[in-house]
Backbone bond lengths (Angstrom), bond angles and torsions (degrees), N, CA, C in turn:
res aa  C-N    CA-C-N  psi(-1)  N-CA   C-N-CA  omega(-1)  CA-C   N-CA-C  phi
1 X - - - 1.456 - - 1.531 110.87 -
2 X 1.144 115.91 -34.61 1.956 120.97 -168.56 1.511 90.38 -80.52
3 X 1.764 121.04 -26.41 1.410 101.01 -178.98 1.371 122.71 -81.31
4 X 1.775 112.36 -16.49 1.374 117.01 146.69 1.247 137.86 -15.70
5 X 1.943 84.76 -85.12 1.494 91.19 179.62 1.381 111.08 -65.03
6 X 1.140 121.49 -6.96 1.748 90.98 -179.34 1.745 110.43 -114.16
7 X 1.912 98.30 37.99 1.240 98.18 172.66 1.066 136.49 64.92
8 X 1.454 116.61 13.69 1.386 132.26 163.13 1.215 111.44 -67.95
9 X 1.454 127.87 166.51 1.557 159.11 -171.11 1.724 104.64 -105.97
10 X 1.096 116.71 -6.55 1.642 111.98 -167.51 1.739 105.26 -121.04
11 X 1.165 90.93 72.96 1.839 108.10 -172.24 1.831 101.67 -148.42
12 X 1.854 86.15 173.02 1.984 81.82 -158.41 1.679 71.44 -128.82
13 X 1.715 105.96 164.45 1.492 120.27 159.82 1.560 111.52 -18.81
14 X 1.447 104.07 -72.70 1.666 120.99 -175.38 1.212 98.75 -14.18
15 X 1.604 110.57 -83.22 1.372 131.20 -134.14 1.377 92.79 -87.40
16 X 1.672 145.44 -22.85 1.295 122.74 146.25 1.005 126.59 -40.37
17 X 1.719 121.69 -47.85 1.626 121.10 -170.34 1.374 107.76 -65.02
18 X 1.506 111.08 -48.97 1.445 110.47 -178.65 0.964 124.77 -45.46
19 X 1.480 124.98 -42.66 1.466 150.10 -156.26 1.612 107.44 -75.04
20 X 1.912 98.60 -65.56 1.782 94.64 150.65 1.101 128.90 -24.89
21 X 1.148 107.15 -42.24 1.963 106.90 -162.90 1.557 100.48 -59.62
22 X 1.531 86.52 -62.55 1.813 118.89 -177.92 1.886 97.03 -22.13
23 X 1.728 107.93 -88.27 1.100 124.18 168.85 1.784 129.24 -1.81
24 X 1.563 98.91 -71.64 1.229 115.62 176.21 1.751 121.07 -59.86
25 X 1.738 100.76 -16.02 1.248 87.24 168.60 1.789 120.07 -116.94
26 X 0.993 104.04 0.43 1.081 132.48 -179.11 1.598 110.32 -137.43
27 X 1.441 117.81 88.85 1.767 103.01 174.97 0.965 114.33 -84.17
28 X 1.387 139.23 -7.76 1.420 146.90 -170.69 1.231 109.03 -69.39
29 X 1.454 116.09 -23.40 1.692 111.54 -161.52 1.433 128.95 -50.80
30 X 1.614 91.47 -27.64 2.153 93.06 -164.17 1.857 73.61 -79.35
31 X 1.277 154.32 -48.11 1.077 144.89 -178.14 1.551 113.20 -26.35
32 X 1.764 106.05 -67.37 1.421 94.69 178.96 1.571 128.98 -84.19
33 X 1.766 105.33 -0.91 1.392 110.25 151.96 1.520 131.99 -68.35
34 X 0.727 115.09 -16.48 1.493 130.36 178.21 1.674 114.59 -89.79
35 X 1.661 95.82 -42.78 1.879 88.27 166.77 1.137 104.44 -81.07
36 X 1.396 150.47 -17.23 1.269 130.55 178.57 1.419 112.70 -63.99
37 X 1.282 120.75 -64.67 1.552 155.55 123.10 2.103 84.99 37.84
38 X 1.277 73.56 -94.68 2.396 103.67 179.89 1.579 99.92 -47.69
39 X 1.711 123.40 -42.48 1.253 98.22 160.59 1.635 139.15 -82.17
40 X 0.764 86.50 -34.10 2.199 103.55 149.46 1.692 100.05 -23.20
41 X 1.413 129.46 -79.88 0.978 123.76 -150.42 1.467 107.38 -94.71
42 X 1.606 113.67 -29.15 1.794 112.17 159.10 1.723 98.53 -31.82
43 X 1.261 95.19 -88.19 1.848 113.76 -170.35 1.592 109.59 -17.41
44 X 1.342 111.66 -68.33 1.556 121.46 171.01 1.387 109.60 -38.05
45 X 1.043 136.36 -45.79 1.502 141.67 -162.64 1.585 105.13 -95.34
46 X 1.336 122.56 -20.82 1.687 104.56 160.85 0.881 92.70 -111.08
47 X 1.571 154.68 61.86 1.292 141.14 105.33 1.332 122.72 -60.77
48 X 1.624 87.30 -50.12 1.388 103.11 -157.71 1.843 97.52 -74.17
49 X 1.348 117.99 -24.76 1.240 127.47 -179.30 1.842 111.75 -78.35
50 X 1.398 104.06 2.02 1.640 111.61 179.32 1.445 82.51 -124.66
51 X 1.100 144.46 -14.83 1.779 115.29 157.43 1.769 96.98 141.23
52 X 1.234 115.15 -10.16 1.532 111.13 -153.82 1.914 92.26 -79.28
53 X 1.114 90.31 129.07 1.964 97.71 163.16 2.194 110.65 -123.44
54 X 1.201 83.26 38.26 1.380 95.45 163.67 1.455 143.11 -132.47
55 X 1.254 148.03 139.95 1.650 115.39 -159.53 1.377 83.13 -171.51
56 X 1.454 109.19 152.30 1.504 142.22 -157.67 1.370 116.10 -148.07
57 X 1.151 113.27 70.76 1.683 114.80 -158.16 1.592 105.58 -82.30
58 X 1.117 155.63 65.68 0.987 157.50 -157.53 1.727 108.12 -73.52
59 X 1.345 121.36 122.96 1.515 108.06 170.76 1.785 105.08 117.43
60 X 1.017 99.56 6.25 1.849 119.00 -151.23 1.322 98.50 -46.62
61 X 1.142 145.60 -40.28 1.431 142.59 -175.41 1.396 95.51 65.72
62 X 1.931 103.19 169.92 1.443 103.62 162.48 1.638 116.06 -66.07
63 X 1.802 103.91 151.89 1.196 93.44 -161.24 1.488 122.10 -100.92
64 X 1.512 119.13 156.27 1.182 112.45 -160.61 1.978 96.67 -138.09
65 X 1.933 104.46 108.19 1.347 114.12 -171.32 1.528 86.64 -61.06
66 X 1.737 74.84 166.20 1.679 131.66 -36.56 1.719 99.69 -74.05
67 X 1.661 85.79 132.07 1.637 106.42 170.68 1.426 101.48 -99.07
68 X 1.677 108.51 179.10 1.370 124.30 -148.30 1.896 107.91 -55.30
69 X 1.314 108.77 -49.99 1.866 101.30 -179.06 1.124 112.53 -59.15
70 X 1.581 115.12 1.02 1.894 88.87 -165.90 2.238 85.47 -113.08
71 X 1.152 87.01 -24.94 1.906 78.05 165.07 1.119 124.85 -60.08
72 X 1.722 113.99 -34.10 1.099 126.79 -161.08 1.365 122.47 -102.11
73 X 1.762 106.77 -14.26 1.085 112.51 166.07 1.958 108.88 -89.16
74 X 1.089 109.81 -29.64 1.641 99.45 168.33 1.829 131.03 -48.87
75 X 1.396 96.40 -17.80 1.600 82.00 161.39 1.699 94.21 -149.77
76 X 1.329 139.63 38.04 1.151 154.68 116.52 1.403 137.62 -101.40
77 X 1.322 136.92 68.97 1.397 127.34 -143.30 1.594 82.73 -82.53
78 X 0.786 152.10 -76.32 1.697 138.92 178.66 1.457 151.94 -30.63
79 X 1.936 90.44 1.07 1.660 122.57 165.37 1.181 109.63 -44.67
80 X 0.901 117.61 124.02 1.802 112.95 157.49 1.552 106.48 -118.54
81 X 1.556 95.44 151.01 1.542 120.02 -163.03 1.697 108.93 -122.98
82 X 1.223 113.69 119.82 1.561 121.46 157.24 1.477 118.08 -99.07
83 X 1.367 104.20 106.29 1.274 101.48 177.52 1.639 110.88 -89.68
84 X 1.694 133.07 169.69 1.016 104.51 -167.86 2.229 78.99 -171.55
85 X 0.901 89.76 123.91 1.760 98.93 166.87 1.804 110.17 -168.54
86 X 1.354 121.44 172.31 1.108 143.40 -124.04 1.802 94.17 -126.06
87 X 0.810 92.47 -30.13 2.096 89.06 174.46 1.489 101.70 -110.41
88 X 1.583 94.86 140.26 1.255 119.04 173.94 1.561 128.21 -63.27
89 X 1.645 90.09 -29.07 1.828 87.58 171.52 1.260 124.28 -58.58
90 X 1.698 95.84 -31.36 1.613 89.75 -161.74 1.929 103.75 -93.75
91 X 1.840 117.01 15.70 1.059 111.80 164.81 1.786 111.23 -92.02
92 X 1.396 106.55 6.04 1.455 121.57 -171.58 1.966 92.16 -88.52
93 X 1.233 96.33 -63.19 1.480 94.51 -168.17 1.840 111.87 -64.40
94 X 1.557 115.56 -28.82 1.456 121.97 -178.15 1.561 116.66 -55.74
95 X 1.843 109.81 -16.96 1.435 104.65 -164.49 1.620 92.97 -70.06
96 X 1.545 108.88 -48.04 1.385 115.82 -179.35 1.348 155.04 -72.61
97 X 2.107 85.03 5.47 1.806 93.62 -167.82 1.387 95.71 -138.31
98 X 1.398 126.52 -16.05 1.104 139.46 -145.51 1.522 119.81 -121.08
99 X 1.193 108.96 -33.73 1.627 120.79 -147.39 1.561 99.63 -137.09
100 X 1.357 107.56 -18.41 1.348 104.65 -168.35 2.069 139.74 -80.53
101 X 1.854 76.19 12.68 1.825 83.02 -176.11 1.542 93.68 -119.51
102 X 0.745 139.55 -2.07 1.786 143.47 -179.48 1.580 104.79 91.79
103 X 1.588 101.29 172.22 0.921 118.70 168.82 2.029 96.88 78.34
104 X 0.950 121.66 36.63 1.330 119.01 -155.61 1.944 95.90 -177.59
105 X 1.516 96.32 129.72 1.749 117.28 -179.63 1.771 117.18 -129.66
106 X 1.232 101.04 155.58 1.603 93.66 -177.89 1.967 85.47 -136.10
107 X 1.597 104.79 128.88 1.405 122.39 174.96 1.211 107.75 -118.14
108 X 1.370 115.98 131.80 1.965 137.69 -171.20 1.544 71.10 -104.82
109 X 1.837 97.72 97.60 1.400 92.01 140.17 1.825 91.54 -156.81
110 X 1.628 110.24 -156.58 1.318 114.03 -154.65 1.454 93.13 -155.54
111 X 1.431 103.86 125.91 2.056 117.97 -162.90 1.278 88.67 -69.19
112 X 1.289 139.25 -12.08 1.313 113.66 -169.17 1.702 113.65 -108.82
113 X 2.143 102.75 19.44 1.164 101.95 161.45 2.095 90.02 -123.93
114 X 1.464 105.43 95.72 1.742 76.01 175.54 1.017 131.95 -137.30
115 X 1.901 85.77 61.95 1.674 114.40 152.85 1.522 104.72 -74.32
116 X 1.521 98.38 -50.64 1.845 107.86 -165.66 1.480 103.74 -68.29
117 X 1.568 125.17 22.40 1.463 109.53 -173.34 1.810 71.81 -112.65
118 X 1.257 118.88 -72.24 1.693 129.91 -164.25 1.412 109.69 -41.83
119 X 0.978 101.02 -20.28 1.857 102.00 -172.26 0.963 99.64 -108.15
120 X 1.549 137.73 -2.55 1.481 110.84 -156.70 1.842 101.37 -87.64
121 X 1.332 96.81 157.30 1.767 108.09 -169.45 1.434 102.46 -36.19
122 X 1.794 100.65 -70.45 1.631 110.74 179.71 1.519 121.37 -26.20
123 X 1.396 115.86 -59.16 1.279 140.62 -162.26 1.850 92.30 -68.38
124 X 0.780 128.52 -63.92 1.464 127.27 175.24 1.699 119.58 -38.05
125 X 1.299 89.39 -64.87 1.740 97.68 173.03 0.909 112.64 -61.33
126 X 1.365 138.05 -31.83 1.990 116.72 168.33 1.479 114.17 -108.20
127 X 1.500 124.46 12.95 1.869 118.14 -169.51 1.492 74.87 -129.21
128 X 1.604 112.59 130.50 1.372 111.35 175.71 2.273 76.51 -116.45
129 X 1.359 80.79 118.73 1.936 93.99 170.67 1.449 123.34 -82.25
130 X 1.509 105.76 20.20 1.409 117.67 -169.55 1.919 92.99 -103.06
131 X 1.108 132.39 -24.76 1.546 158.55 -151.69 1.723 97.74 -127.81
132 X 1.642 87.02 139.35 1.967 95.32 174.81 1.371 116.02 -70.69
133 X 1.553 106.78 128.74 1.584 106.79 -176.34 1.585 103.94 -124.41
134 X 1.217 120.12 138.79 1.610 138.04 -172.18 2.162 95.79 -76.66
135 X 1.137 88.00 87.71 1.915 82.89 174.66 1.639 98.82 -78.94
136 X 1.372 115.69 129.48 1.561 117.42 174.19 1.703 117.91 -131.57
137 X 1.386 90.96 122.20 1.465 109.44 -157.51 1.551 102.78 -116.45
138 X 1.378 113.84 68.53 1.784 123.50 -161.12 1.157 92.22 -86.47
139 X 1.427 114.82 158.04 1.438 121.04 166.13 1.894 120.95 20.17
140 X 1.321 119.42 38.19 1.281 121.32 -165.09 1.451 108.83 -115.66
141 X 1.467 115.19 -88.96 1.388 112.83 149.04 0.932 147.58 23.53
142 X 1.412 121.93 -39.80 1.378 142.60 -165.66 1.533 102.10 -117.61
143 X 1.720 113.35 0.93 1.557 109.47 154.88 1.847 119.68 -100.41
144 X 1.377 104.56 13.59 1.056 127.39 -157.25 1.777 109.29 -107.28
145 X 1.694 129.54 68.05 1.180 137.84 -174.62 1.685 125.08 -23.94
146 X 1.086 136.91 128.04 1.512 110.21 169.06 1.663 123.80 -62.39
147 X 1.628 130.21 14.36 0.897 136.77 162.93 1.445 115.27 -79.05
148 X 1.931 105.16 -38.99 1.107 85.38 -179.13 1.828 121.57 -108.93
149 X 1.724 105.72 58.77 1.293 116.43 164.91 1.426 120.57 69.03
150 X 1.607 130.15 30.37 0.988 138.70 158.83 1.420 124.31 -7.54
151 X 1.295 120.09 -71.17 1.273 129.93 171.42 1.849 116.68 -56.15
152 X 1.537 108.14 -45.91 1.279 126.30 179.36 2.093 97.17 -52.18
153 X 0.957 121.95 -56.54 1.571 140.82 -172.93 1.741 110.76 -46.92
154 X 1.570 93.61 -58.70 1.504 98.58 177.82 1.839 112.14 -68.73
155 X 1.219 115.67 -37.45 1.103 112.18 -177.98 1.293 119.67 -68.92
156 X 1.671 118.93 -21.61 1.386 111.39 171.61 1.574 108.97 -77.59
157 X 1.458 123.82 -33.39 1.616 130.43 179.82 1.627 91.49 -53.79
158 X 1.297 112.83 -78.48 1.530 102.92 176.98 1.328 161.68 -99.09
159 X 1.481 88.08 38.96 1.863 93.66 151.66 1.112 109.83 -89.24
160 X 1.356 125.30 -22.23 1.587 114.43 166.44 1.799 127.77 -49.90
161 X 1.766 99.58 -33.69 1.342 97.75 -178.66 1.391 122.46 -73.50
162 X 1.503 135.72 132.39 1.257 140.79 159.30 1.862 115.44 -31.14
163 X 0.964 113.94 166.02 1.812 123.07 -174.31 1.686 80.09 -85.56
164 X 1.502 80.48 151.71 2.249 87.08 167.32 1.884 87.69 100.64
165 X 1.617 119.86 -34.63 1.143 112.11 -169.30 1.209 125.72 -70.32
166 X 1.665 127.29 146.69 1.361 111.39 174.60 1.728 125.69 -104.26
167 X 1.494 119.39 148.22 1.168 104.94 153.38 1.797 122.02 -99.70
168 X 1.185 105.86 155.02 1.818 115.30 -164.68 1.703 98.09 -122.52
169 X 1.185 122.05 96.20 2.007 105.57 -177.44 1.214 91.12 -151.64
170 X 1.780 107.96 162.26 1.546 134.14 -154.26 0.883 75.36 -168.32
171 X 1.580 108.83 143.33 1.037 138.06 176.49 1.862 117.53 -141.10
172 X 1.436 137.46 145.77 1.363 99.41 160.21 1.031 105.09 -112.02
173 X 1.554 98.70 -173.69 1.804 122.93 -167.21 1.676 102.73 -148.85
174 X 1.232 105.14 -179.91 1.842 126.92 -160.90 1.667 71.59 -133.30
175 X 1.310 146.33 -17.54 1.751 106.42 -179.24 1.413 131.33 -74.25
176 X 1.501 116.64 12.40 1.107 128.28 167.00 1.695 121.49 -94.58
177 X 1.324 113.39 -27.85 1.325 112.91 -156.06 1.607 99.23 -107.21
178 X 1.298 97.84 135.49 1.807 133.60 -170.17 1.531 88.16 -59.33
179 X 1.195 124.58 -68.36 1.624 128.72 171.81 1.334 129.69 -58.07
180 X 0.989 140.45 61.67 1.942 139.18 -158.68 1.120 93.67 -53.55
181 X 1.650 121.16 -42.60 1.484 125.11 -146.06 1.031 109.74 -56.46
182 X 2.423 102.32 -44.98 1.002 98.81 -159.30 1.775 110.30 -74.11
183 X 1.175 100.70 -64.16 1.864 90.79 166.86 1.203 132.53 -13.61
184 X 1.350 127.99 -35.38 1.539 138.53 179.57 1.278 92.91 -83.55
185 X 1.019 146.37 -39.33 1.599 143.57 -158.44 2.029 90.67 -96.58
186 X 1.248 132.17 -43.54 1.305 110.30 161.53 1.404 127.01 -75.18
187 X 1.133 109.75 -19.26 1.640 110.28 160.58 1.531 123.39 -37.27
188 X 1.523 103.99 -61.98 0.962 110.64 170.36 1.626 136.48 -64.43
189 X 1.075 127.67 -0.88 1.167 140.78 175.28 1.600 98.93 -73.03
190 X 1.512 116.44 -37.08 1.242 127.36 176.35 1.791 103.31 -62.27
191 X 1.167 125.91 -6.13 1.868 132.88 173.94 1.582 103.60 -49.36
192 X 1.610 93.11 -66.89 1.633 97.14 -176.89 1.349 131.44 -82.91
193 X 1.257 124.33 25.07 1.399 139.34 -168.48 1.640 93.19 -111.14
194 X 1.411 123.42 179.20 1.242 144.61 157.43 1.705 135.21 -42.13
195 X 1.970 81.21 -16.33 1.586 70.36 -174.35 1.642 81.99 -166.60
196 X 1.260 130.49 135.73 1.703 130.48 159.61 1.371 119.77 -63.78
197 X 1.031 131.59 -170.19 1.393 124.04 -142.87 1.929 83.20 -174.58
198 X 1.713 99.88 111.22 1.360 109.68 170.21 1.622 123.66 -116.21
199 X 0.826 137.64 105.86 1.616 146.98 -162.90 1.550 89.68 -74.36
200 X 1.258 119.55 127.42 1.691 128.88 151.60 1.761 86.96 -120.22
201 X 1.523 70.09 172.78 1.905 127.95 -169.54 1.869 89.44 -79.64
202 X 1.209 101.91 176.50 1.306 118.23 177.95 1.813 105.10 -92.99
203 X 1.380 99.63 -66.85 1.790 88.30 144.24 1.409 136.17 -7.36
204 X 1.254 116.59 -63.70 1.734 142.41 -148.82 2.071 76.09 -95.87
205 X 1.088 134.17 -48.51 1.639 133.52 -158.31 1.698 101.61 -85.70
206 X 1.509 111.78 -51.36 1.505 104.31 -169.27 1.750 108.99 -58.01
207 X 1.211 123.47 -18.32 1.677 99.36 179.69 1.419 116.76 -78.34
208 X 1.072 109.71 -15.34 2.069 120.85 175.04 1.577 86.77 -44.51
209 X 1.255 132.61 -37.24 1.399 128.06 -147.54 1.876 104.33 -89.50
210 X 1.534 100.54 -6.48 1.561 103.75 166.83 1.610 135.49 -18.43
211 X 1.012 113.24 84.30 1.384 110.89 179.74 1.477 124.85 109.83
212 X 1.553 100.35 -7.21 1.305 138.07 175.80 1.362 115.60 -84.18
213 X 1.753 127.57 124.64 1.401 105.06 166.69 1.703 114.37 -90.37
214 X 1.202 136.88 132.41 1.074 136.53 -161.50 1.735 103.29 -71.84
215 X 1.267 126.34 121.97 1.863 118.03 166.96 1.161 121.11 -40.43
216 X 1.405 144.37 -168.31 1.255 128.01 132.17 1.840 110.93 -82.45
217 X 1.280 107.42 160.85 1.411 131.44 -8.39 1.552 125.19 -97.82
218 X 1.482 115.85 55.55 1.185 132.06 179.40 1.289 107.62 72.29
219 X 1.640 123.50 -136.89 1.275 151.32 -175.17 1.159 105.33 -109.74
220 X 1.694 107.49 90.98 1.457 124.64 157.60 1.683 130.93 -127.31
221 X 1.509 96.83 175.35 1.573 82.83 164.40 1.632 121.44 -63.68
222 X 1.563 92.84 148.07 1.586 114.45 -174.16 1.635 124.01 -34.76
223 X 1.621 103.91 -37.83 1.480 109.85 173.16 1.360 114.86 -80.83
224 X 1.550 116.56 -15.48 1.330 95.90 168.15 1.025 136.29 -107.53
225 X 1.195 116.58 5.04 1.741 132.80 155.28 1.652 106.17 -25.68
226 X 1.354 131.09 74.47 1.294 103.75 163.68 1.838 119.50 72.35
227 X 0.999 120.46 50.84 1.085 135.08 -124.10 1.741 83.78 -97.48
228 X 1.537 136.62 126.08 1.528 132.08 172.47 1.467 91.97 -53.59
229 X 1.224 128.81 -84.49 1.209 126.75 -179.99 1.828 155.82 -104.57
230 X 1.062 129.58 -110.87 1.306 101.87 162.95 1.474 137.00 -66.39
231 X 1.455 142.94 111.17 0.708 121.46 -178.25 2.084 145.26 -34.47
232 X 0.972 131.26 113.65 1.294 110.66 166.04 1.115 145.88 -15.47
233 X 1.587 133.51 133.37 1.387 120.82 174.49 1.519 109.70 -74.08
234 X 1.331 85.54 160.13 1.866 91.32 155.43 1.137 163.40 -25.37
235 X 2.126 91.53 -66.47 1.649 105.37 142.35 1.434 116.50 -66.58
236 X 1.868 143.22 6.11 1.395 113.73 -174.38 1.138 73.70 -126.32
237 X 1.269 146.52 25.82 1.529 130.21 146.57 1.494 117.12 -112.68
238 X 1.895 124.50 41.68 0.764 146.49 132.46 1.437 110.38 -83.31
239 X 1.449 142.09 8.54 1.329 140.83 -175.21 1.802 102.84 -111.15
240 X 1.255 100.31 -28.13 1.548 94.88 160.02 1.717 134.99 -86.10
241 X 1.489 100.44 112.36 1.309 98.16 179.20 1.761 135.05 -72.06
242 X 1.253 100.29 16.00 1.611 108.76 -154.50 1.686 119.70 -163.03
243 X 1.027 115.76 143.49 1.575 144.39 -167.13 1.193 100.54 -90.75
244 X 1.822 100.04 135.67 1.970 109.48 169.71 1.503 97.43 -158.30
245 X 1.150 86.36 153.02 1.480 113.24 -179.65 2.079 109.97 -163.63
246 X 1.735 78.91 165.30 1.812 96.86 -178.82 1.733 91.79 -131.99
247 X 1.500 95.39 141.08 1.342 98.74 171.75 1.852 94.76 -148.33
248 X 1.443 99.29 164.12 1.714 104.71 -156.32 1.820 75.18 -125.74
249 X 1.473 101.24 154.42 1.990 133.10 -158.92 1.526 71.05 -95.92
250 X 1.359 114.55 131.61 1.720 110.97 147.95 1.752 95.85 84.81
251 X 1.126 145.74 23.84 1.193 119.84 174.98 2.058 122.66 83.58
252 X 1.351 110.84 147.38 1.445 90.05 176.34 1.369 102.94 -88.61
């Protein structure tokens, strides 16, 4: 569906119909898919511009260029990338879009086991955890229930990371949108899919950032993260549904 909205070619019937649904109640969405999207590759680029040649994209979906190695190899050609998500299709499409210039892995695993992401063989042989690595948790999170320990999840991903390391996460939220209803009513469309879809507060998002010092300009909407160029208005940052931020392990 996220490869939908952002107008990709690598989508099935399903996830059109679903996506419609999505749409009709919410048209804004490919809007705040697309700023997430623009902050995706901001984020990547001051990592890589604070020194990091490591990255852990967790949540990878099918992929929709340019994804994280090929940002990261444009002004790091020696980045290496672990990609890592939970459906098999999208380990079908990773051999061919993803994995295929080196220096770059795709791990079948599932955030809500993530021992089996840190340990896994792959993940070892190209993430040396001794060195700062960019863990990026985009648009993911928010398939991630408070039953099943949200906070508990990130903290096991990062105590593994060294100080110097970054975290990269987006999340969405309903504190932007004039309609809650409607958001709650596309939320749920997310019921019959793979995974539900839980909206927090900005509140409910800033503690993910535990242990993390937040960049400027902290925990905001997606377009204003550092923005390439003019910032957004007001009314078109009612089109973003969702919160991002980078924060560095240990201080910058």
């Amino acid at each position: 569906m996220y490869d939908f909205y952002l107008g990709g070619m690598d989508n099935y019937e399903v996830d059109r119909t679903a996506a419609g649904r999505v749409l009709e109640l919410v048209p804004h969405i490919r809007t705040t898919a697309r700023g997430n999207r623009d902050f995706h590759h901001r984020a990547v680029r001051t990592a890589v511009d604070m020194g990091i040649r490591q990255f852990i994209d967790i949540g990878t979906g099918i992929p929709t260029s340019p994804n994280t190695h090929e940002v990261a190899r444009a002004a790091a050609p020696d980045a290496r990338v672990a990609y890592v998500d939970n459906d098999p299709i999208v380990a079908t499409y990773a051999g061919a879009k993803l994995t295929n210039l080196g220096n770059a892995d795709f791990v079948l695993a599932d955030l809500r086991e993530p021992k089996s992401i840190i340990e896994h063989d792959g993940m070892r042989q190209l993430i040396d955890f001794d060195k700062p690595v960019a863990l990026m948790l985009v648009a993911v999170l928010h398939f991630i229930t408070e039953d099943e320990d949200p906070a508990g999840i990130l903290k096991e991903l990062t105590d593994r990371l060294p100080d110097g390391s970054a975290l990269i996460l987006s999340h969405v939220t309903g504190d932007f949108d004039e309609d809650r209803d409607a958001i709650g009513q596309a939320a749920h469309v997310y019921d019959s899919a793979t995974a539900r879809l839980t909206l927090r507060t900005y509140d409910e998002v800033l503690p993910y950032f535990k242990g993390f010092e937040l960049l400027e300009p902290g925990l905001v909407q997606p377009p204003l993260w550092r923005p390439d160029g003019q910032a957004p208005t007001e009314k078109e940052l009612t089109q973003h549904a969702g919160y991002a931020g980078m924060g560095i392990k240990g201080g910058v």
